[in-house]
C-alpha positions in Angstrom: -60.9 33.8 36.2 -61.5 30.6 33.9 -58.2 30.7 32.8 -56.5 31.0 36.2 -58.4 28.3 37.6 -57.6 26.0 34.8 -53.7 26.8 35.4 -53.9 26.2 39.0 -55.8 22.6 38.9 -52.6 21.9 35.6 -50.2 22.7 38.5 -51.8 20.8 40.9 -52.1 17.6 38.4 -48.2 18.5 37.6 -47.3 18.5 41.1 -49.4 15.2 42.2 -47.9 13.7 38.7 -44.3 14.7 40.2 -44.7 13.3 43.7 -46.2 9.9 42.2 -43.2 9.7 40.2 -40.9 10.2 43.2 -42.4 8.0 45.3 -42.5 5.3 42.7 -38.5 6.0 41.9 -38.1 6.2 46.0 -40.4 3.4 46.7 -40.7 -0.1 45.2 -44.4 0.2 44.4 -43.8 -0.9 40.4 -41.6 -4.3 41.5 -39.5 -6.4 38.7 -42.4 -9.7 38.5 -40.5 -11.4 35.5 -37.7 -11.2 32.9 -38.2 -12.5 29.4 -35.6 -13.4 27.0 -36.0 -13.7 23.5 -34.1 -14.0 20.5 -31.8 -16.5 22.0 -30.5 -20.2 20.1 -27.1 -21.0 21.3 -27.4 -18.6 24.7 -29.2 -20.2 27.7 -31.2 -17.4 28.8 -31.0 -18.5 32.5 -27.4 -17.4 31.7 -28.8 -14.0 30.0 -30.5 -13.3 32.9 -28.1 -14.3 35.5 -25.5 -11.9 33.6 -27.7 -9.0 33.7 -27.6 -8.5 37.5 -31.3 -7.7 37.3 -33.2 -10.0 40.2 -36.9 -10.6 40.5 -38.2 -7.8 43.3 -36.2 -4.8 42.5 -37.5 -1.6 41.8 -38.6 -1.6 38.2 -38.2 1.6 37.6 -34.8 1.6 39.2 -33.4 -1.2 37.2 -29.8 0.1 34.9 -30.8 -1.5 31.7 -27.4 -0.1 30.6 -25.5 -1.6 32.8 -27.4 -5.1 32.1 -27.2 -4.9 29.0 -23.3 -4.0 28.7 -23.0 -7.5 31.2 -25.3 -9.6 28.7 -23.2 -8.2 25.5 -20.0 -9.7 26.7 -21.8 -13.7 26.6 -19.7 -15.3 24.0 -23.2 -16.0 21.3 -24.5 -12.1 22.0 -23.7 -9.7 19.2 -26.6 -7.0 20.4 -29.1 -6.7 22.8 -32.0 -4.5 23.6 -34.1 -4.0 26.8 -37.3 -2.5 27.8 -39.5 -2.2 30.9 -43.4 -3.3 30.8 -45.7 -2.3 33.1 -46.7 -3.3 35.4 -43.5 -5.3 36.1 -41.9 -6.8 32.9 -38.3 -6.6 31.9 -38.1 -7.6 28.0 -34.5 -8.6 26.8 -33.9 -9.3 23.2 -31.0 -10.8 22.2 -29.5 -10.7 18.6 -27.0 -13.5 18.3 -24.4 -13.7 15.9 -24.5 -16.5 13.4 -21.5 -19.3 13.2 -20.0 -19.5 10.0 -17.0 -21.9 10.0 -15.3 -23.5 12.9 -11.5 -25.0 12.9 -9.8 -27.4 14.9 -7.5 -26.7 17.5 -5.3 -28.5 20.3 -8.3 -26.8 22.8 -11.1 -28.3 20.4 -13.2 -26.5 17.9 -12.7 -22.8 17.6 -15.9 -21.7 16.3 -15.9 -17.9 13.9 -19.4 -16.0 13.3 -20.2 -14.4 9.8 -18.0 -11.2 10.5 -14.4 -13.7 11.4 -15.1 -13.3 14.6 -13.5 -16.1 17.4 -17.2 -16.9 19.5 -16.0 -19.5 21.6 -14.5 -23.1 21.7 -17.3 -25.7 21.6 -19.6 -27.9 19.7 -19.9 -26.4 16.5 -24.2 -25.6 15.5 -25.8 -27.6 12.6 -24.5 -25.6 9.1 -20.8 -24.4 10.3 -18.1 -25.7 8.0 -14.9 -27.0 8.9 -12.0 -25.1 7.0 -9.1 -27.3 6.8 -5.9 -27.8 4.9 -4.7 -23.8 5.8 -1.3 -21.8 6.5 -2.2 -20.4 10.2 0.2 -17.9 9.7 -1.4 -16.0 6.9 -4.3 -14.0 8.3 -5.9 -13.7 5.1 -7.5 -16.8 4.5 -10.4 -16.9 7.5 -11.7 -14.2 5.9 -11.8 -15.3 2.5 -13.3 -18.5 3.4 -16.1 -17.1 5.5 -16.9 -14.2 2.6 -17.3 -17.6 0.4 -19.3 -19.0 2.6 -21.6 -16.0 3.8 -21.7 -15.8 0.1 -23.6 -19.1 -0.2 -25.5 -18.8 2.6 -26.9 -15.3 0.6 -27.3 -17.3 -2.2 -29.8 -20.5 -0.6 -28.4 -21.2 2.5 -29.4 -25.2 2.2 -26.6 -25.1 -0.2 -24.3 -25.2 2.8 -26.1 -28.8 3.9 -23.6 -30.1 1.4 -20.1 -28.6 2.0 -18.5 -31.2 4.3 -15.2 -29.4 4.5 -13.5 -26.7 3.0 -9.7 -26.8 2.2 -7.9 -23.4 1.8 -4.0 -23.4 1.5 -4.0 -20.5 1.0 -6.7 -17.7 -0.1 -6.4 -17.7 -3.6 -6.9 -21.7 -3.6 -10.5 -22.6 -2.1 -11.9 -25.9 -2.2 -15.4 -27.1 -1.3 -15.5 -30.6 -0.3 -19.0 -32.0 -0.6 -20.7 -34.8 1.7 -21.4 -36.8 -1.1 -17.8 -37.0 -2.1 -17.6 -34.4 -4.6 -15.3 -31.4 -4.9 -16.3 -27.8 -5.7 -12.9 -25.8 -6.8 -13.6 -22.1 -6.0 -10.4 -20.4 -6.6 -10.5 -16.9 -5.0 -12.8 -15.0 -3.1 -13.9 -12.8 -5.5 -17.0 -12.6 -7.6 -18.3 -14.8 -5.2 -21.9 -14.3 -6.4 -21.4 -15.3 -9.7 -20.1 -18.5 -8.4 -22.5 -19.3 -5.8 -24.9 -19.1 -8.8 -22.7 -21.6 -10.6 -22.9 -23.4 -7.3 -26.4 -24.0 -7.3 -26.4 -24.9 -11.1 -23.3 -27.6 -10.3 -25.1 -29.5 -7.5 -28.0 -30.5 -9.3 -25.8 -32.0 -12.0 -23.5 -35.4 -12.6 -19.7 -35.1 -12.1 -17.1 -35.4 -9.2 -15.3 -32.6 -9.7 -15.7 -28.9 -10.7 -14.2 -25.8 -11.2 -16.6 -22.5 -10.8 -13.1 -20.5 -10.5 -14.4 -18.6 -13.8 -18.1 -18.9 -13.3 -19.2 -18.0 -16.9 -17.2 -21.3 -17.9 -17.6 -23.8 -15.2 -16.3 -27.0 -16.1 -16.0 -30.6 -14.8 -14.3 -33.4 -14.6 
């Protein structure tokens, strides 16, 4: 008899747990109160939020995170984004951005490239992106040889990068670091670009105008 009374009040909570639920989903009891945004640098999140389509009021519990946060991907700065509901009426966006590497001039104005060569937008370039100059634009290899150097020195103390005023790249076998002290880094290639950022760090905190870290185990100067 225990046991059959135990299953019945279990059905009964089941069935109350199932109606709640409904009514909640049917009925805006749980409302959206406020949207927070974080993770965000370059993005305005007033614009995160005004891309999501989610508005202040809705049901919470009805709100398409996957649909919001497809409309917040496609902002020029987003690489990722994740979102979660909190009770009692919280939406939680956070926003992984991607992270500007070099930028290069154009007849529109700056064309700004993240870490991976990827085109983020036209604009002011952030604090740290370098300008890549001096380059063939019809040889699709060089952008990517340039940013591998740089995301290379950025893995290697990325206040190294406070000094590289420009970087000239004719091509992708010839890189050169121009520094904002006047000095000139030769790279050569992109290739064993960790060696040489070591050399990097090693030739900055020395005397002479120009370098040559092409063969990092003998970096000379003159």
């Amino acid at each position: 008899m225990k046991k059959k009374t135990i299953a019945i009040v279990v059905a009964a909570l089941v069935a109350i747990a199932a109606i709640l639920g409904a009514v909640a989903w049917f009925v805006p009891i749980l409302k959206v109160s406020s949207i927070e945004v974080n993770g965000t640098a370059a993005t305005d999140p007033a614009a995160v939020i005004e891309t999501s389509g989610i508005v202040e009021g809705e049901n919470l519990l009805r709100v398409n995170v996957n649909s919001a946060a497809h409309n917040i991907v496609e902002l020029p700065w987003v690489k990722s984004v994740t979102i979660n509901r909190k009770l009692p009426g919280t939406i939680s966006v956070e926003v992984q951005e991607r992270v500007a590497a070099v930028f290069q001039s154009s007849a529109d104005g700056d064309v700004i490239y993240d870490t991976e060569g990827k085109a983020i937008i036209i604009g002011t370039p952030p604090p740290g992106t370098v300008e890549v100059k001096a380059t063939d634009a019809d040889n699709p290899e060089i952008l990517p040889a340039v940013i591998s150097v740089i995301n290379s020195i950025r893995e290697q103390d990325a206040a190294m990068l406070n000094n590289v005023a420009t970087v000239e790249a004719p091509d992708q076998f010839d890189i050169l670091l121009k520094l904002k002290d006047g000095r000139e880094i030769y790279w050569g290639s992109a290739e064993n670009n960790h060696d040489k950022a070591v050399a990097m760090s090693t030739v900055l905190k020395r005397e002479g105008q120009h370098w040559n870290i092409s063969s990092p185990s003998m970096v000379s100067v003159r």
